[in-house]
Kinemage of the C-alpha trace (Angstrom):
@kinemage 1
@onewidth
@group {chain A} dominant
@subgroup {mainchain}
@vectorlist {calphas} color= white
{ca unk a 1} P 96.640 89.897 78.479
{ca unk a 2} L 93.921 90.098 81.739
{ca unk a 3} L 90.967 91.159 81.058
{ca unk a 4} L 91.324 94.094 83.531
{ca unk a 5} L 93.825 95.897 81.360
{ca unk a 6} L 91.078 96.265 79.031
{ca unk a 7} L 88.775 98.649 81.642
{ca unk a 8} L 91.701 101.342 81.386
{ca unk a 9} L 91.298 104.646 78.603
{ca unk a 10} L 95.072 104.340 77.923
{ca unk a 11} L 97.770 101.305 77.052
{ca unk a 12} L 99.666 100.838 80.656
{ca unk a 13} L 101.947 98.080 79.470
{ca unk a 14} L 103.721 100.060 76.857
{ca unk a 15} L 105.572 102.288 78.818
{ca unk a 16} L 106.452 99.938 81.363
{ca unk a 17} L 107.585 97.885 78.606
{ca unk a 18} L 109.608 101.206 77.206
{ca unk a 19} L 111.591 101.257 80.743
{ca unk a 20} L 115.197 101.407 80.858
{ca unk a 21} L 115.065 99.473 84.299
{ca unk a 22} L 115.409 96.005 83.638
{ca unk a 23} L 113.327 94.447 86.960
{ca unk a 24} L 110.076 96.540 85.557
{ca unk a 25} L 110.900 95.377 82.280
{ca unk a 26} L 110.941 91.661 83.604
{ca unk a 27} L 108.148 91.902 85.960
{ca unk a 28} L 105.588 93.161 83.023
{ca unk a 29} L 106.105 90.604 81.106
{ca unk a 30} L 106.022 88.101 83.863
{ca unk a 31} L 103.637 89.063 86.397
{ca unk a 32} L 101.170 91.382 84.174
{ca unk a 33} L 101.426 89.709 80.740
{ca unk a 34} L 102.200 86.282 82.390
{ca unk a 35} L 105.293 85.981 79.338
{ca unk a 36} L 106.631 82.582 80.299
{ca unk a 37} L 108.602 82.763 77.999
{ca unk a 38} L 111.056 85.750 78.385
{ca unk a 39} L 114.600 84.630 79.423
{ca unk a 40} L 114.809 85.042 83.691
{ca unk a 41} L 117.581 87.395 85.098
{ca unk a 42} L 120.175 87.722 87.903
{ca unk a 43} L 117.888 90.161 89.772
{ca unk a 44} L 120.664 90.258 92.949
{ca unk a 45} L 123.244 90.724 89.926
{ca unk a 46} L 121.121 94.304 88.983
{ca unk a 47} L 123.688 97.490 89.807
{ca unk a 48} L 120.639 99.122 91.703
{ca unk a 49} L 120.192 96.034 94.259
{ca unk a 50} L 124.163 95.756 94.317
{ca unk a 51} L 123.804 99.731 95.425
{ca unk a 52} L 121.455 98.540 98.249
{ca unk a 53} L 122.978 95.477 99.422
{ca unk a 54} L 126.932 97.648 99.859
{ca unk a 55} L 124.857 99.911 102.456
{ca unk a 56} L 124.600 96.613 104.560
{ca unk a 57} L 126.366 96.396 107.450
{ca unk a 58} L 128.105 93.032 109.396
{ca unk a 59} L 125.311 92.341 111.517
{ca unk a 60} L 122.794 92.652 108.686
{ca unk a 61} L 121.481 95.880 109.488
{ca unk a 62} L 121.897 99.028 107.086
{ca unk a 63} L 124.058 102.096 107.313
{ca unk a 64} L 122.920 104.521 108.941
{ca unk a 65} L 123.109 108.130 107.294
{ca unk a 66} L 125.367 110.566 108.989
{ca unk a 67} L 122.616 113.419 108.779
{ca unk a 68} L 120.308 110.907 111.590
{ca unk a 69} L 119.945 111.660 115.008
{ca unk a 70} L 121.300 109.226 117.308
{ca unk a 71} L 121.185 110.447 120.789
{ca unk a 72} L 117.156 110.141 121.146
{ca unk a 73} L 116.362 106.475 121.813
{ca unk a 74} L 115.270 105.697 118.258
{ca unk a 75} L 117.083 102.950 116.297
{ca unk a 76} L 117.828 104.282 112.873
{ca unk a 77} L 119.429 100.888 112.642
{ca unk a 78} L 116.404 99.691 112.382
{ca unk a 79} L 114.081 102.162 110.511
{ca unk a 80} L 117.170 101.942 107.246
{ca unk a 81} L 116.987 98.404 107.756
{ca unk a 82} L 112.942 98.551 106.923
{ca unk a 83} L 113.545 101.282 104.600
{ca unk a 84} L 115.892 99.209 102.541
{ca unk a 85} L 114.468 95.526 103.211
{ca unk a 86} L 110.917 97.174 101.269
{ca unk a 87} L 112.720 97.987 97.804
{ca unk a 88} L 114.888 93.997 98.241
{ca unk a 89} L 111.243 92.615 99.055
{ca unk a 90} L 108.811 94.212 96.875
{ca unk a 91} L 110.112 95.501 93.775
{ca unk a 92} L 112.536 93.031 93.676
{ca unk a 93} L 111.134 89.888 94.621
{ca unk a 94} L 113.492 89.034 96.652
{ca unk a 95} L 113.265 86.702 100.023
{ca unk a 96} L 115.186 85.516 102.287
{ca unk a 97} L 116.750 82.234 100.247
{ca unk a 98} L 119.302 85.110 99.860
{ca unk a 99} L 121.744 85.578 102.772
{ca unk a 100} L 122.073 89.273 102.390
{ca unk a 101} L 118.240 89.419 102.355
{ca unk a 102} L 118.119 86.419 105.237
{ca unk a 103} L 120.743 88.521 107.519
{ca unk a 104} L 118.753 91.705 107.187
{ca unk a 105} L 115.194 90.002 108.284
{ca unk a 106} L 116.974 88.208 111.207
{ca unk a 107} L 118.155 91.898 112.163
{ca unk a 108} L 114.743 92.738 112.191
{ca unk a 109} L 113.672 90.213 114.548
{ca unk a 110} L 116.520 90.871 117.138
{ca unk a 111} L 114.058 93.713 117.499
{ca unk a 112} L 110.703 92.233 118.557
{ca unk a 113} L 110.231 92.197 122.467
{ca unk a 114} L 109.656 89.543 124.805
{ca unk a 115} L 106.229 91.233 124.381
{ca unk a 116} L 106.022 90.419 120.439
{ca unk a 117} L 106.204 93.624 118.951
{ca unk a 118} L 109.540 94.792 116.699
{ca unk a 119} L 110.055 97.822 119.191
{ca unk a 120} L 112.849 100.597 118.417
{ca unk a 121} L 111.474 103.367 115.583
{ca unk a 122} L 109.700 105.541 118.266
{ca unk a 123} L 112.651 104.531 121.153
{ca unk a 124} L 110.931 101.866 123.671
{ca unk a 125} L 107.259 102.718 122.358
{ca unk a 126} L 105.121 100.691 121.123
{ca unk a 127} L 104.518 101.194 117.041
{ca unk a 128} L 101.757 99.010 115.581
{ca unk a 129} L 101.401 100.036 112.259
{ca unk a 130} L 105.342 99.763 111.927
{ca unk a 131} L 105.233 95.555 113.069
{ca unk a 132} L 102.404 95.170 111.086
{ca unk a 133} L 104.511 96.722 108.168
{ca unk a 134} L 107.811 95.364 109.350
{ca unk a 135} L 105.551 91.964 109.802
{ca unk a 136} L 104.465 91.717 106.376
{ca unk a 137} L 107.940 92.054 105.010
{ca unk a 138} L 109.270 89.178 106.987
{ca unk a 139} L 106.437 86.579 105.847
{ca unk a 140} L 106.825 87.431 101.858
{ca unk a 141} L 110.617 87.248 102.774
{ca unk a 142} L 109.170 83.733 104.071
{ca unk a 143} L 109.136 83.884 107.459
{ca unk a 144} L 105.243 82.317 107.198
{ca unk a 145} L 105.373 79.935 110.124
{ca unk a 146} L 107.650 80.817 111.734
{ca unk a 147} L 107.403 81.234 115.820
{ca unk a 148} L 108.650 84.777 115.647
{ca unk a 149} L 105.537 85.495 113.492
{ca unk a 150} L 102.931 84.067 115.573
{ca unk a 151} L 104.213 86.029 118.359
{ca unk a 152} L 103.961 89.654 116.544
{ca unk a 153} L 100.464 88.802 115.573
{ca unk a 154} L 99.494 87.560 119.044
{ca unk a 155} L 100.821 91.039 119.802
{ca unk a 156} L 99.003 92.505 117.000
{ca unk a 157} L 95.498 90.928 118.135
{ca unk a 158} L 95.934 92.032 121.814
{ca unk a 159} L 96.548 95.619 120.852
{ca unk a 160} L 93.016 95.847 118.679
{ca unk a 161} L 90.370 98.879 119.199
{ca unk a 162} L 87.070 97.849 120.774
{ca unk a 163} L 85.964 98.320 117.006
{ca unk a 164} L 88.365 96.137 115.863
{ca unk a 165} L 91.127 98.207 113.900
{ca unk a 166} L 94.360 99.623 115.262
{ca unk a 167} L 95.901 103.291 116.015
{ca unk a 168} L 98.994 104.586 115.414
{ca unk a 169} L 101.195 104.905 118.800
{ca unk a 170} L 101.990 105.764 121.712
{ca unk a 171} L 102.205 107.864 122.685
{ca unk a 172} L 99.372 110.223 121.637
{ca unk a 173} L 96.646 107.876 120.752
{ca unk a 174} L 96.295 106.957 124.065
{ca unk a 175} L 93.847 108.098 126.938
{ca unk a 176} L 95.979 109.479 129.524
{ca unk a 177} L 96.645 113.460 128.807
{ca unk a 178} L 100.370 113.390 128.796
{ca unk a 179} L 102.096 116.636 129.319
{ca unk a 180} L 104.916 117.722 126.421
{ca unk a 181} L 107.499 117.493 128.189
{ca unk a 182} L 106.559 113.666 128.940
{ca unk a 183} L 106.219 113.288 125.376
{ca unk a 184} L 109.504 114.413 124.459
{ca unk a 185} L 110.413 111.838 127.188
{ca unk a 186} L 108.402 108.803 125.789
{ca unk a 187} L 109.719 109.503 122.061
{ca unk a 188} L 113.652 109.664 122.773
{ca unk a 189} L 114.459 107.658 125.527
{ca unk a 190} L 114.550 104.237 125.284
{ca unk a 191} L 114.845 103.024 128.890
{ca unk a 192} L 111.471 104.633 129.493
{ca unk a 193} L 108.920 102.067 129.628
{ca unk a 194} L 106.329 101.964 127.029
{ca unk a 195} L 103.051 103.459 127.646
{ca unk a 196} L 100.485 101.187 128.828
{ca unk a 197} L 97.252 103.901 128.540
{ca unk a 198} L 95.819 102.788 125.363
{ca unk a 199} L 92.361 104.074 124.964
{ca unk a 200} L 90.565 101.174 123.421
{ca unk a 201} L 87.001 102.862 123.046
{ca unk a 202} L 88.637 105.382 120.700
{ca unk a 203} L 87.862 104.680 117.027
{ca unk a 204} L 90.608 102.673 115.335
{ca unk a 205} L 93.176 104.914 112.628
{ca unk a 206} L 93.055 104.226 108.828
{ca unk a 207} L 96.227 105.376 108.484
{ca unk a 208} L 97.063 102.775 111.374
{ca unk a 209} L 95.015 100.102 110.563
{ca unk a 210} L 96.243 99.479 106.475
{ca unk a 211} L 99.711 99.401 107.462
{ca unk a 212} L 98.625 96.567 110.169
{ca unk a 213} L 96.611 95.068 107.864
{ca unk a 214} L 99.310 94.649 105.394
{ca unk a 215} L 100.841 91.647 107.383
{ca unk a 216} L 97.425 90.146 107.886
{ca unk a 217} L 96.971 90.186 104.150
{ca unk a 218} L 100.322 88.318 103.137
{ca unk a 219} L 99.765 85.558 105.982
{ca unk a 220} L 97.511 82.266 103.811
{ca unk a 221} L 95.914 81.588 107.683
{ca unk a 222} L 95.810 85.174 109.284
{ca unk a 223} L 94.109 87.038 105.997
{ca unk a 224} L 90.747 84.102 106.772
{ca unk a 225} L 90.249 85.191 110.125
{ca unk a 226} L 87.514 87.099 111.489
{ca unk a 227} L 89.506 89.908 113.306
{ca unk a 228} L 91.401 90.813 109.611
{ca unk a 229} L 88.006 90.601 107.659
{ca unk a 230} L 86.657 92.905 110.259
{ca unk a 231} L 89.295 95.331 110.595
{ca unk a 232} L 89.545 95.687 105.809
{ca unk a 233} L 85.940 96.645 105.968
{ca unk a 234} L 87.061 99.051 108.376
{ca unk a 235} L 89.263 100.493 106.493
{ca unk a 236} L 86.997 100.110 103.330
{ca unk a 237} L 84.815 102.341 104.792
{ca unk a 238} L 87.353 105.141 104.462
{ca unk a 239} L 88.687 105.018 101.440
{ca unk a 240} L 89.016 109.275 100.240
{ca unk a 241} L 87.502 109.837 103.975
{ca unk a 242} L 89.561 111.886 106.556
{ca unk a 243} L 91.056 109.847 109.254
{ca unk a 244} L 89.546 109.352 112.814
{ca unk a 245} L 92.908 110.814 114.223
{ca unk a 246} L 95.216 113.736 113.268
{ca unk a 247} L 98.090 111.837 112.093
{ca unk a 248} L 97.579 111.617 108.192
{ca unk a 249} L 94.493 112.719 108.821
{ca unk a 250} L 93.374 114.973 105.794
{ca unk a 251} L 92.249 112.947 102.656
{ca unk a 252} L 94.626 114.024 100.417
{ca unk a 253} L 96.993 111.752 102.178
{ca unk a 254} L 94.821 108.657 100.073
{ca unk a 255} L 96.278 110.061 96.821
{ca unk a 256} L 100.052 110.223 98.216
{ca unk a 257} L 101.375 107.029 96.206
{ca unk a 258} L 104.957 106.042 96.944
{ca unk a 259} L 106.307 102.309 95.908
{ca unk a 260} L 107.467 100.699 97.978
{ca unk a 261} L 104.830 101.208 100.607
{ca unk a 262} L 105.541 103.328 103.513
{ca unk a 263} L 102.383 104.757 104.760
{ca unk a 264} L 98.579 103.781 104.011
{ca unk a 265} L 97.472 105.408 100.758
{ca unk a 266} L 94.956 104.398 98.408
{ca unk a 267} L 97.128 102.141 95.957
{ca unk a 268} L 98.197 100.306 99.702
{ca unk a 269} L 94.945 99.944 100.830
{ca unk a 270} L 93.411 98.471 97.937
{ca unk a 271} L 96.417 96.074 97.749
{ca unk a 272} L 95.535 94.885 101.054
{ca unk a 273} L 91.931 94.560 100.786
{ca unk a 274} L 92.183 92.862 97.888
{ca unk a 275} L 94.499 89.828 99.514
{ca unk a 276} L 92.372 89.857 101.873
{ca unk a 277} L 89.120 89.060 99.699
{ca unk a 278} L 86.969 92.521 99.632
{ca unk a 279} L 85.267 91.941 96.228
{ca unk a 280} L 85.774 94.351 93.292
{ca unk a 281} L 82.058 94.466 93.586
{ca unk a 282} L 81.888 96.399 96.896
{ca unk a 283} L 80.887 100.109 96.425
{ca unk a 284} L 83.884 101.956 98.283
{ca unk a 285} L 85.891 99.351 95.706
{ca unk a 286} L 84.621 100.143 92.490
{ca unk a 287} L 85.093 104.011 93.417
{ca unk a 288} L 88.421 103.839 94.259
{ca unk a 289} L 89.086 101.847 90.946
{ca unk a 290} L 86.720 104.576 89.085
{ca unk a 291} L 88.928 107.437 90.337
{ca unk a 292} L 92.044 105.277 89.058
{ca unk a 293} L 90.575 104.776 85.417
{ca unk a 294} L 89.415 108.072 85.478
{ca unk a 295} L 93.202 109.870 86.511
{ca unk a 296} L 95.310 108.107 84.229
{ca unk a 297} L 97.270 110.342 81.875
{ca unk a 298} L 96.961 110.011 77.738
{ca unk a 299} L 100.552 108.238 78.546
{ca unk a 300} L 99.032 105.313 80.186
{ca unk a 301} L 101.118 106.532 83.335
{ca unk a 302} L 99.768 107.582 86.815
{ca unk a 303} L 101.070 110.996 88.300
């Protein structure tokens, strides 16, 4: 067993051993109690990926709900496609050696602009955090060097903060005062062009900047380079600190966990910075693993 199960008050392998879910059953004893043994399964064959994969539609996307707006400009093509492609990807290990999994990630990329960015969830606007999150999907799908990816983090790079991390959107984080009605404008139609008026003295997002950093941290060549080792500590530094911007701003937002990741929380972040090589050693580190140790329930479980 690793040694860093032992640092924990409570057993966490039991009950994830005790779970009726087959994949988490698998996974434990593979990639936590490194079981080489155990007999492999069909995880495409599982009824709950079978669920996902009948929601796809011909040109790899996936269905659309009927309860989704789509007279604004925003492709909800898209956003299900992302939504879905996280639980094939993540929980499921599974990459794009699978056509189902192959045709969804090439939907994705009949999304990125001319520009670089994979453009569509806030109409024509640009969306860092999303291609950085979108981004990091596609290279553990295996899309690692791959032209398409070079090109998003090109993008990536050239829409940095003078202090080296990212914002959210726009618009909003920007520095021209738009008026509400222009809003409305910029977020649901998406023949209006994207908003150039990025303020790049503003201090970068945490929020933001983990979900960027999440495709930075999957890459073997991109998670070395200066601009991602700059932009973790970055983010390091607020770890349980409110945001620098009002979107997921208040704290509490750290301790909203959801699997597969959506938005930057604590569990994300430390994901992240750990790929990318921030020691266990480092202060805001060791707290953040503290708090975990110190909030696990007499179940060996995590609220």
């Amino acid at each position: 067993m690793k040694s860093y199960l032992q640092c924990f008050k409570y057993d966490p392998i039991k009950p994830l051993l005790q779970s009726p879910q087959p994949a988490l059953h698998y996974f434990t004893h593979t990639e936590i109690l490194e079981n080489t043994s155990i007999s492999s399964i069909e995880i495409r064959n599982l009824a709950e990926v079978q669920q996902i994969f009948r929601k796809q539609q011909n040109n790899g996307s996936f269905h659309i709900p009927v309860k989704q707006k789509q007279t604004n400009g925003v492709n909800y093509a898209l956003l299900e496609t992302y939504r879905n492609l996280r639980y094939l990807v993540d929980p499921y290990q599974l990459n794009s050696t699978d056509p189902s999994v192959k045709h969804a990630c090439e939907y994705i990329w009949s999304c990125q602009t001319e520009e670089g960015d994979i453009r569509g969830l806030l109409a024509n606007q640009y969306t860092p955090y999303y291609t950085g999150a979108m981004l990091s999907l596609l290279i553990k799908a295996g899309y690692v060097d791959d032209i398409r990816t070079k090109q998003a983090f090109d993008w990536l790079l050239s829409m940095r903060q003078k202090d080296g991390g990212w914002v959210i959107g726009s618009p909003g984080m920007i520095s021209r005062h738009f008026t509400m009605e222009e809003k409305n404008k910029l977020t649901s139609d998406v023949t209006y062009p994207a908003a150039q008026y990025f303020d790049a003295s503003k201090p970068f997002s945490a929020a933001g900047t983990g979900m960027v950093l999440r495709a930075f941290a999957e890459h073997p060549r991109y998670k070395q380079s200066a601009a991602a080792q700059k932009a973790a500590q970055l983010l390091n530094s607020k770890l349980f600190k409110k945001d620098n911007w009002s979107s997921y701003q208040h704290p509490d937002n750290w301790l909203r966990f959801q699997y597969p990741f959506w938005w930057t929380n604590l569990i994300s972040a430390l994901d992240t910075l750990s790929k990318i090589g921030v020691p266990n050693t480092d202060p805001h580190i060791t707290h953040a693993l503290n708090w975990l140790i110190d909030h696990q329930q007499p179940n060996g479980l995590w609220k």
